[in-house]
C-alpha positions as CSV (number, residue, x, y, z in Angstrom):
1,X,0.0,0.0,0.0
2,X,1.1,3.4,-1.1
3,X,1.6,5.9,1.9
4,X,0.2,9.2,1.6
5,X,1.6,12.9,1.4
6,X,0.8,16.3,2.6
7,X,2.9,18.9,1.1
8,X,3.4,22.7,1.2
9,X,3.9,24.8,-2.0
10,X,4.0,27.7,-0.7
11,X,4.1,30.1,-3.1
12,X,4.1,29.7,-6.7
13,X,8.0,30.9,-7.0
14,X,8.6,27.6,-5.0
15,X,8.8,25.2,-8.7
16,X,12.3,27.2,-9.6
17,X,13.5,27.0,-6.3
18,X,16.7,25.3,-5.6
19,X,16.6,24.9,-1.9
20,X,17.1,22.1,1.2
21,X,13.1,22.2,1.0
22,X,13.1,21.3,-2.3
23,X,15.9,18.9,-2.3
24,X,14.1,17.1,0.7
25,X,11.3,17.2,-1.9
26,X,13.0,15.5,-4.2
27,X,14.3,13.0,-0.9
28,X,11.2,11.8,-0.5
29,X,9.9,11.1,-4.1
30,X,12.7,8.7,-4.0
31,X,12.0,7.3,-1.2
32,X,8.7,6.5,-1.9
33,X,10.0,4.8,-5.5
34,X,12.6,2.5,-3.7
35,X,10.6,1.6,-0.4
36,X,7.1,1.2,-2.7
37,X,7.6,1.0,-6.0
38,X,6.3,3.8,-8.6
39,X,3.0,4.8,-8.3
40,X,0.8,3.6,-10.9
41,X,-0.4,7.2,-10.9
42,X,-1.2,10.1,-8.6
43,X,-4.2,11.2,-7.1
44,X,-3.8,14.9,-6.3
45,X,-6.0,17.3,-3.9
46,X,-4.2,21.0,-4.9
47,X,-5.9,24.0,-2.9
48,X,-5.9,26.0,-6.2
49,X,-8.9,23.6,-7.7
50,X,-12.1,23.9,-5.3
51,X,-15.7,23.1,-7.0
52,X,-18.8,23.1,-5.2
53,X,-19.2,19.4,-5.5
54,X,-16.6,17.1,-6.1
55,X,-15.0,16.3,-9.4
56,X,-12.2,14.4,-11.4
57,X,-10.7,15.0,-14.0
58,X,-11.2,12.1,-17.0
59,X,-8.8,12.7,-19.5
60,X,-5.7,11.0,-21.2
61,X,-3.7,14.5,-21.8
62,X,-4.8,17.0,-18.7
63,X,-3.4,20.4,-19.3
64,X,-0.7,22.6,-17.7
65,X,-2.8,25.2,-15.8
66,X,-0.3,28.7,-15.5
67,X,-3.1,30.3,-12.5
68,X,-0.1,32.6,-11.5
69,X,-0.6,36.2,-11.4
70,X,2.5,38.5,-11.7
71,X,5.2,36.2,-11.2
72,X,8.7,36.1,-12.6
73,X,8.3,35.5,-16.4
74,X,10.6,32.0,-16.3
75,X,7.5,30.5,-13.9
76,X,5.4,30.5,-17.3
77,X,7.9,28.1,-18.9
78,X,8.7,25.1,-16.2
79,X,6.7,22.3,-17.7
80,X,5.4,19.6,-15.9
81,X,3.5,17.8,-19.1
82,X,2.4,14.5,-17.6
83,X,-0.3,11.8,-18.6
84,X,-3.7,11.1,-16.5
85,X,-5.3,7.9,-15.8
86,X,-8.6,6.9,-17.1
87,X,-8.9,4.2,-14.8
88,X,-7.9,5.8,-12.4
89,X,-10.9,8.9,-12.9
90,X,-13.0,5.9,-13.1
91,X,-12.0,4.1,-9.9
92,X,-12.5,7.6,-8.3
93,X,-16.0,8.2,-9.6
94,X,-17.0,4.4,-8.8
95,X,-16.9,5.5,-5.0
96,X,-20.5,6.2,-4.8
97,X,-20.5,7.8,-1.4
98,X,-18.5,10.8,-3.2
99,X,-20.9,11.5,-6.0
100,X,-17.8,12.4,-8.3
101,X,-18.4,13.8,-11.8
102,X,-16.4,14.3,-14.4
103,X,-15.2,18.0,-15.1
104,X,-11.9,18.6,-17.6
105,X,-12.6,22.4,-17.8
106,X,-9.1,22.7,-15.2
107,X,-5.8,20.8,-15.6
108,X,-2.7,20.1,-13.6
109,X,-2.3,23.6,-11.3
110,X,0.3,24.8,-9.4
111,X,-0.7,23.6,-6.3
112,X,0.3,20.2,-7.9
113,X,3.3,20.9,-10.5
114,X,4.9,23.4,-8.4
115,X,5.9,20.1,-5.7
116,X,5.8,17.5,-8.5
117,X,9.0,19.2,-10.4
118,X,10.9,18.8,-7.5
119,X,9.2,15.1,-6.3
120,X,9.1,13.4,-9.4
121,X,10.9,15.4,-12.3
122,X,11.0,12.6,-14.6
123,X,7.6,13.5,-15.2
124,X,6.8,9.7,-16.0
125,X,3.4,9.2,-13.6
126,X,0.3,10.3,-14.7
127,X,-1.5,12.7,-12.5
128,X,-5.3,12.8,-11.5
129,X,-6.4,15.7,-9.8
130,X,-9.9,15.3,-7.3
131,X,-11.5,18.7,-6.2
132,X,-11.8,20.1,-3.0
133,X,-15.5,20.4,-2.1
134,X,-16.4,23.9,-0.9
135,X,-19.4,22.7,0.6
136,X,-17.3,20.5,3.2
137,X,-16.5,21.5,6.5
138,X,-13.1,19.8,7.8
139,X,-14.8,16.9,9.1
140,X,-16.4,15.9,5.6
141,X,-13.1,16.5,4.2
142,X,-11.4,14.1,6.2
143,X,-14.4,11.2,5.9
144,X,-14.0,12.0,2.4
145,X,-10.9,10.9,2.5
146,X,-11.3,7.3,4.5
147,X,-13.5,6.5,1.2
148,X,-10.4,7.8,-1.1
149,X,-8.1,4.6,1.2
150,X,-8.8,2.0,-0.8
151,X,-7.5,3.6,-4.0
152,X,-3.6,3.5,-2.3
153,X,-3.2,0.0,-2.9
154,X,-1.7,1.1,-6.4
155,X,-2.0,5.1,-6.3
156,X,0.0,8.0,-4.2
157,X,-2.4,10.2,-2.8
158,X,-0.9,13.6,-2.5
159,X,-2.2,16.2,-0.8
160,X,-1.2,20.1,-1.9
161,X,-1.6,23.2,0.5
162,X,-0.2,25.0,3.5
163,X,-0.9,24.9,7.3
164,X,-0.5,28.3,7.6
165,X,-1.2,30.7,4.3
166,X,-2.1,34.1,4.8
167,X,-1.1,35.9,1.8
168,X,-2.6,39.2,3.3
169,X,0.2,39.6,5.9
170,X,2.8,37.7,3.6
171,X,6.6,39.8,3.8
172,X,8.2,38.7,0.9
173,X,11.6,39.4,2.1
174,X,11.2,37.6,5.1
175,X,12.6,34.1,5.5
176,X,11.0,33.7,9.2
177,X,7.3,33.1,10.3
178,X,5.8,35.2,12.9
179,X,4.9,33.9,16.2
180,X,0.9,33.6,15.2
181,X,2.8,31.8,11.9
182,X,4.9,29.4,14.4
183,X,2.3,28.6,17.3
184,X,-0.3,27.1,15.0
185,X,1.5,25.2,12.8
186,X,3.6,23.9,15.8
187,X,0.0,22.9,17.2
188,X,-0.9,21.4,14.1
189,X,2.0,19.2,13.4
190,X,2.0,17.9,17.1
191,X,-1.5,16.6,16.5
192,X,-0.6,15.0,13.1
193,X,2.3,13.8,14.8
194,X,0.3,11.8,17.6
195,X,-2.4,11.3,15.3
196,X,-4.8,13.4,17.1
197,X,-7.1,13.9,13.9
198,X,-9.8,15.2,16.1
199,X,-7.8,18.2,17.1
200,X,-6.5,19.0,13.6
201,X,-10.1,19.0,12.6
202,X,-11.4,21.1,15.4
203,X,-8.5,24.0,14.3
204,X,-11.2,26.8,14.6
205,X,-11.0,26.3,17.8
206,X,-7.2,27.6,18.2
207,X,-6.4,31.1,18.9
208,X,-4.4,31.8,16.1
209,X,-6.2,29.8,13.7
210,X,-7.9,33.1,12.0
211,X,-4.3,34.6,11.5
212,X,-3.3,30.9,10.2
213,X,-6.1,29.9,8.4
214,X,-7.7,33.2,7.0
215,X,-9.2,31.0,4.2
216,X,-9.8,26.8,4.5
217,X,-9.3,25.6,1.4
218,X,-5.1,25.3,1.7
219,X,-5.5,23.4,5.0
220,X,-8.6,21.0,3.4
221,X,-5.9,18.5,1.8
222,X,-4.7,18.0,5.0
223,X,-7.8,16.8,6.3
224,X,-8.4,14.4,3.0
225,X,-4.8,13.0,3.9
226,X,-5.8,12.7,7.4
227,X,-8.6,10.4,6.5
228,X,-6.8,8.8,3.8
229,X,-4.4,7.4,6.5
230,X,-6.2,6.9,9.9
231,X,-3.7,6.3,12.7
232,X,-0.9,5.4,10.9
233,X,2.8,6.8,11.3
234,X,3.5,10.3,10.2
235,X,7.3,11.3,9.3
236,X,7.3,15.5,9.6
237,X,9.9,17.4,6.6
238,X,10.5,20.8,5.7
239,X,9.6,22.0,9.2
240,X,9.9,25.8,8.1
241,X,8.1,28.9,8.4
242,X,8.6,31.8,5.9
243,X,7.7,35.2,4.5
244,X,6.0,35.5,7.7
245,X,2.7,34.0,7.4
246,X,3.5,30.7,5.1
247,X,4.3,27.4,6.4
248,X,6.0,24.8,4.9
249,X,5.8,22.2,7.2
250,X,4.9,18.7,5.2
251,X,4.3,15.0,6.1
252,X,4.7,11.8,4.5
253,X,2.5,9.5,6.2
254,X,3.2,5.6,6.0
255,X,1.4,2.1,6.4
256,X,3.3,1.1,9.4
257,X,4.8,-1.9,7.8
């Protein structure tokens, strides 16, 4: 069985950066190849795709989606060109708890290619991206994704956000996180860590989870992940806070064999 990821991107300058992050990245695509075996394909969950509903895409040839605003001009040119997976599209809409339809109108974001570049920059697995469902509140998110479990027996279910994303109060020429920035996604990864899913989904309830978590839908993959993986180990990377109000902070999440 496939373990499952949460990943930060950050921001979308993140794809051309050459960094320990991105290196550690790059780390754990490996890792997955040689402890695993290569996914079949992915199942991704970026924050930059949210439907009300949920959807898949269902297409042989998904396309490259640029939805960058007024970034440095050589972002527009990284290509991440990969394949999909019918079957797996179909697998995904045969879970008939999820009600999954079919919608090719979006493509590979950068929530997804922005990590992928760095994971897997062979670009040789196909990639399915699933929606996030604005019409779920974190507990639907993460019982959404107990019902998304059985597909890791041959597919890597990546998850794409940030615990902490507040572009409002985002210094770009700061390579430290406030202390709002640092308390709640220290709280956070302490209850992924122990696998105290109930806390992680209750995160309204911290203090700083307004600064934190100004909008849901980059913390939603988390809770998808969550489900995907219930009470099984959880190895934390890229334990960073930046710019002040983005963190970085990732997990790979394994089967405990």
């Amino acid at each position: 069985m496939m373990p499952v990821l949460f990943v930060s991107h950050g921001t979308p300058d993140f794809a051309k950066e050459d960094s320990e992050l991105t290196k550690k990245l790059n780390d754990i695509g490996n890792k997955i190849i040689e402890k695993y075996g290569k996914p079949k394909a992915i199942l991704m969950l970026s924050s930059h795709w949210t439907t009300v509903g949920n959807y898949v895409q269902e297409t042989e040839y998904p396309d490259q989606i640029f939805d960058i605003y007024g970034m440095p001009e050589e972002l527009y040119h990284i290509s991440y060109s990969v394949l999909g997976d019918l079957e797996l599209s179909k697998k995904v809409k045969a879970i008939q708890k999820l009600k999954v339809k079919t919608d090719n109108s979006w493509g590979i974001d950068h929530g997804a290619w922005a990590v992928l570049v760095h994971m897997f920059p062979k670009k040789d697995i196909p990639v399915v991206q699933l929606s996030i469902n604005e019409l779920y509140n974190p507990k639907d998110c993460y019982e959404a994704g107990k019902l998304l479990k059985e597909l890791r027996e041959e597919y890597l279910i990546i998850g794409s956000g940030s615990v902490v994303h507040n572009l409002r109060l985002t210094d770009w020429s700061s390579d430290k996180g406030t202390g709002e920035c640092i308390a709640f996604d220290n709280y956070i990864m302490e209850a992924v860590r122990t696998r105290n899913d109930e806390e992680v989904i209750a995160f309204d309830n911290n203090p700083n989870s307004k600064y934190a978590v100004p909008t849901t839908e980059h913390l939603m993959p988390l809770l998808y992940c969550l489900g995907a993986s219930v009470d099984e180990k959880v190895e934390v990377f890229n334990n960073v806070q930046t710019k002040n109000a983005i963190s970085m902070t990732s997990y790979l999440i394994g089967n405990n064999e």
